[in-house]
C-alpha positions as a Markdown table, in Angstrom:
| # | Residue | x | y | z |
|---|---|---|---|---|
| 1 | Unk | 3.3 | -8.1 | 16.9 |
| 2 | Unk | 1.2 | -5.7 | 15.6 |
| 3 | Unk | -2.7 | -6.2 | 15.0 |
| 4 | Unk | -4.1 | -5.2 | 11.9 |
| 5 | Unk | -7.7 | -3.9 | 11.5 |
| 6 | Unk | -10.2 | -2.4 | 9.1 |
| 7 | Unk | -8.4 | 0.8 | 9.2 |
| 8 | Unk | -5.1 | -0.2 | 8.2 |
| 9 | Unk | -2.9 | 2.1 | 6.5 |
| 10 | Unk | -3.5 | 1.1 | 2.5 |
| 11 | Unk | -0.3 | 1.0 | -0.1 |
| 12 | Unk | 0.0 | -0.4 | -3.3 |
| 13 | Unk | 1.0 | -0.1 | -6.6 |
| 14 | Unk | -0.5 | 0.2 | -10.8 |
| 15 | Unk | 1.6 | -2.4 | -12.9 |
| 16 | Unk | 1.2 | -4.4 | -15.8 |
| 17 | Unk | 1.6 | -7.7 | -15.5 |
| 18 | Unk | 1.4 | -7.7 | -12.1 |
| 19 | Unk | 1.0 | -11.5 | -11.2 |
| 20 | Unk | 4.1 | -12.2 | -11.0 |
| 21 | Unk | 5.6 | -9.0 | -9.4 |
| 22 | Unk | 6.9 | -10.1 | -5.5 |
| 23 | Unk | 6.4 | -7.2 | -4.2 |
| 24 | Unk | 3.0 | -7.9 | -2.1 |
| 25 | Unk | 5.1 | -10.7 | 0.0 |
| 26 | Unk | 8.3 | -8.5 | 0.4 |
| 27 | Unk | 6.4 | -5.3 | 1.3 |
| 28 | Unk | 4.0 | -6.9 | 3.6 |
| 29 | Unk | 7.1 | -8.8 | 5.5 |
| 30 | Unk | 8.9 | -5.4 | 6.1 |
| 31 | Unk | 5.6 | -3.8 | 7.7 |
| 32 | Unk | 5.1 | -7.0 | 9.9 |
| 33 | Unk | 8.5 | -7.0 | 10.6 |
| 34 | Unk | 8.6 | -3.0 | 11.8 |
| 35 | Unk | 5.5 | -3.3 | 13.3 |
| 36 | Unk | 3.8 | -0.9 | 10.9 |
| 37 | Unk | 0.0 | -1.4 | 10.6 |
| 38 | Unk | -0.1 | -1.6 | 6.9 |
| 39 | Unk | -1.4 | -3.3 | 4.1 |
| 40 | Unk | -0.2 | -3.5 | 0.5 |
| 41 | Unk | -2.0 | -4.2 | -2.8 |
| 42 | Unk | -1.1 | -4.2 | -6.2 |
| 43 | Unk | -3.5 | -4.0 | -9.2 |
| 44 | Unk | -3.3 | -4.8 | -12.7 |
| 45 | Unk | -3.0 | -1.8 | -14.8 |
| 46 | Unk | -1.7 | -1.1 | -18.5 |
| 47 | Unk | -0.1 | 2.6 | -18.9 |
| 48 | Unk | -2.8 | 3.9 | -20.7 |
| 49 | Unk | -5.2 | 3.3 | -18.4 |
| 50 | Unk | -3.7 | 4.7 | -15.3 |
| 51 | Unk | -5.7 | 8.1 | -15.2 |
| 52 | Unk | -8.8 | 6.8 | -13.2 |
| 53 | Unk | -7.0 | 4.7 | -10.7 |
| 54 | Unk | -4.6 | 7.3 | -9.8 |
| 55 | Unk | -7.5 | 9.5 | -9.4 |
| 56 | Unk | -9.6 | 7.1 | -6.9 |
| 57 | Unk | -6.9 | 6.3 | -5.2 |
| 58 | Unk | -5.6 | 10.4 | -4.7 |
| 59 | Unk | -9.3 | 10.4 | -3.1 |
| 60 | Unk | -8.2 | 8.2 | -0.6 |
| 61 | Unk | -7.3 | 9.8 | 3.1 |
């Protein structure tokens, strides 16, 4: 089983609503499943506010 850590790998998505989207639960399962050290996120986001959040998270490496 593999042993996540501070430095996972970090994925996610921008949606609107999000709370009820099952994709955190899915995702998450398939990376535990491969064996991938991996984490996934999603975050509330309406359309017309997607510029800065793309932009942070293009920062990311």
């Amino acid at each position: 089983m593999c042993q996540q850590n501070f430095r996972s790998t970090l994925t996610g998505s921008f949606s609107t609503p999000c709370d009820d989207n099952p994709t955190v639960a899915m995702i998450e399962a398939a990376y535990q499943h491969h064996d991938i050290d991996a984490r996934y996120t999603k975050c509330d986001v309406k359309a017309d506010g997607l510029k800065d959040p793309v932009a942070g998270a293009g920062a990311v490496e």
